[in-house]
C-alpha positions as CSV (number, residue, x, y, z in Angstrom):
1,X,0.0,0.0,0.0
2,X,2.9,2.6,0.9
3,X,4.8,1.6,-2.4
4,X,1.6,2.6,-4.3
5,X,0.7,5.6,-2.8
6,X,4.6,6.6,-2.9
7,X,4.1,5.9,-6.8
8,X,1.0,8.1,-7.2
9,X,2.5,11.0,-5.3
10,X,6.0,10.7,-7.5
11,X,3.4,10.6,-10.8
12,X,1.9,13.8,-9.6
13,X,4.8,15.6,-8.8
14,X,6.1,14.7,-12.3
15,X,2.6,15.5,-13.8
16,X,3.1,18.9,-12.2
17,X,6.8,20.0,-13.9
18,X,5.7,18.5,-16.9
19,X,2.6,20.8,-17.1
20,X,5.0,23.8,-16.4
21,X,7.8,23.2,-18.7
22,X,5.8,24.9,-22.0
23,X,5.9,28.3,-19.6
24,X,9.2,27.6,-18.4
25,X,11.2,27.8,-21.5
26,X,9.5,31.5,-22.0
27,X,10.8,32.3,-18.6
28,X,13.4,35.1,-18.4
29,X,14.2,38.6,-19.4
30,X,12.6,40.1,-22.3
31,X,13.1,43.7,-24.1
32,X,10.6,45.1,-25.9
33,X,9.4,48.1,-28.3
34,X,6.1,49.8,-29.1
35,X,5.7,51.2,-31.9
36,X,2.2,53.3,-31.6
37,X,-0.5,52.9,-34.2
38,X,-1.4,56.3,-36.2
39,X,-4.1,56.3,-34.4
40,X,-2.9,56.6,-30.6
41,X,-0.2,59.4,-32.3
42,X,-3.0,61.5,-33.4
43,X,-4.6,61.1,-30.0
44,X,-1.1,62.1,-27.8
45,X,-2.3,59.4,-25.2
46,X,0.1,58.1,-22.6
47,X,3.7,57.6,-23.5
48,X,3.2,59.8,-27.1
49,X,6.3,61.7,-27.7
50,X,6.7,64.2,-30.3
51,X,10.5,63.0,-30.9
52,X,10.8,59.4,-30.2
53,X,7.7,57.0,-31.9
54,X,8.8,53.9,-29.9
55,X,8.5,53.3,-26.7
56,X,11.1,51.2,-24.5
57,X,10.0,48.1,-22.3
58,X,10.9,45.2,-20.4
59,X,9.2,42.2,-19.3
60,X,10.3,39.6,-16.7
61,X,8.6,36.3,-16.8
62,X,9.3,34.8,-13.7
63,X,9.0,30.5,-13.4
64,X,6.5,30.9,-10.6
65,X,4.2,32.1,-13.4
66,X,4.0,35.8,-11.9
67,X,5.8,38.5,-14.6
68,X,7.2,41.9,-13.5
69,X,6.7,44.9,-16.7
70,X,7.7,48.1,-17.2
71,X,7.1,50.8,-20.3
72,X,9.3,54.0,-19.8
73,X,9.1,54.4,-16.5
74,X,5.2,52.9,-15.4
75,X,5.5,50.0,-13.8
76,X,3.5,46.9,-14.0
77,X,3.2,43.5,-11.9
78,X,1.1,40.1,-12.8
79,X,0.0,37.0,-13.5
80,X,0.9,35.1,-16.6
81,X,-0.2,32.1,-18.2
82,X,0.6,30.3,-21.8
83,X,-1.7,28.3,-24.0
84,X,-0.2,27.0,-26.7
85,X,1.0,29.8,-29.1
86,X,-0.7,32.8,-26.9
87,X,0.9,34.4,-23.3
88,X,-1.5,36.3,-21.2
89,X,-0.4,39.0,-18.8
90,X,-2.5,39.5,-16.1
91,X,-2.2,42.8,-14.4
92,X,-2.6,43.1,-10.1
93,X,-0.7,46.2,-9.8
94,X,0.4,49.6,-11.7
95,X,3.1,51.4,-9.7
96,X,2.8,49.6,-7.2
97,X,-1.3,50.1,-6.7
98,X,-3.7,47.5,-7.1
99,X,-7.5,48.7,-8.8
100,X,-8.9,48.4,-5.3
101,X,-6.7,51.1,-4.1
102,X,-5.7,52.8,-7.5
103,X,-7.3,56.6,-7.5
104,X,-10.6,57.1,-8.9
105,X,-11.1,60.3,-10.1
106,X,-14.0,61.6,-12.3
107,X,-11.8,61.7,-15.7
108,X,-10.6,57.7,-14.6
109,X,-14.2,56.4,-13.9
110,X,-15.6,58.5,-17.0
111,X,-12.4,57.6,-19.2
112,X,-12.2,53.7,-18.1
113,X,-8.9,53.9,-17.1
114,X,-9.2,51.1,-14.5
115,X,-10.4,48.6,-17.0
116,X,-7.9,49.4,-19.6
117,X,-4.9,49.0,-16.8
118,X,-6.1,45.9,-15.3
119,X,-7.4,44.5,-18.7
120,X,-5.8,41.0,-19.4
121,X,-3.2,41.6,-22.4
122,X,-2.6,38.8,-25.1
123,X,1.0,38.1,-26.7
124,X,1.3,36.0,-29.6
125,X,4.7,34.1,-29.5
126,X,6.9,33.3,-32.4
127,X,7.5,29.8,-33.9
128,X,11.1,29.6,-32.1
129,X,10.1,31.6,-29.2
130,X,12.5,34.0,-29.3
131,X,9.7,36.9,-30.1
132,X,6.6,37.5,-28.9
133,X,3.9,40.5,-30.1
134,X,0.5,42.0,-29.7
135,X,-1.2,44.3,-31.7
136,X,-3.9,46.5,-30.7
137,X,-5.5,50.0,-31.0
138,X,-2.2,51.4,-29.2
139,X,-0.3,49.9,-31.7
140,X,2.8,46.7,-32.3
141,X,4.6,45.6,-29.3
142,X,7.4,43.5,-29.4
143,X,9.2,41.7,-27.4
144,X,13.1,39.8,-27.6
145,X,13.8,37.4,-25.5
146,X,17.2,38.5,-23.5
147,X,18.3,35.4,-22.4
């Protein structure tokens, strides 16, 4: 009886690394660009800049499946996950404030600011996994995996 419930418990440990090896090889340090659509330069939004049309970032995918990101200088912490070709980032915080504690002024509640922050963001990744990219109303973000 011990040696078979010895065996089950070994089975689902190995059942467990197995499932997480797929997010484990995107793991790591990643650099990244946006490049904003026509659209969001008309606008100005956040992060325009008269003089420079990308934007620097940097994601962190951590094995623990929690990712740190940051875009200029706003910072952003999550939850990822991976299904098959797609990554999702899951936003809790945005310098360092969660959307139960993040200000809500009149222009945030009006403008939907809180469910654009905390909105769940897809990342298609490339065939060897080296790149990964969304594309939105914002524009092309990019992402190089570092190492």
């Amino acid at each position: 009886m011990r040696s078979v419930f010895s065996l089950g418990f070994m089975s689902l440990g190995l059942l467990i690394v197995l499932s997480g090896c797929a997010s484990s090889k995107l793991a790591g340090n990643w650099s990244g660009s946006v490049k904003p659509s026509a659209e969001a330069q008309k606008s100005k939004g956040i992060g325009y800049s008269e003089t420079k049309r990308s934007l620097k970032s940097s994601l962190t995918l951590n094995g623990d499946g929690s990712y740190t990101a940051k875009l200029q200088e706003v910072e952003y912490t999550g939850d990822w996950s991976q299904s098959g070709t797609k990554v999702t980032l899951k936003p809790k915080t945005y310098m360092g404030m969660s959307a139960e504690n993040f200000p809500k002024t009149k222009k945030e509640v009006e403008g939907d600011a809180l469910q654009t922050i905390f909105k769940a963001y897809d990342l298609e990744v490339s065939a060897d996994e080296k790149s990964m990219t969304h594309t939105g109303a914002e524009g092309t973000t990019t992402f190089s995996k570092q190492d």
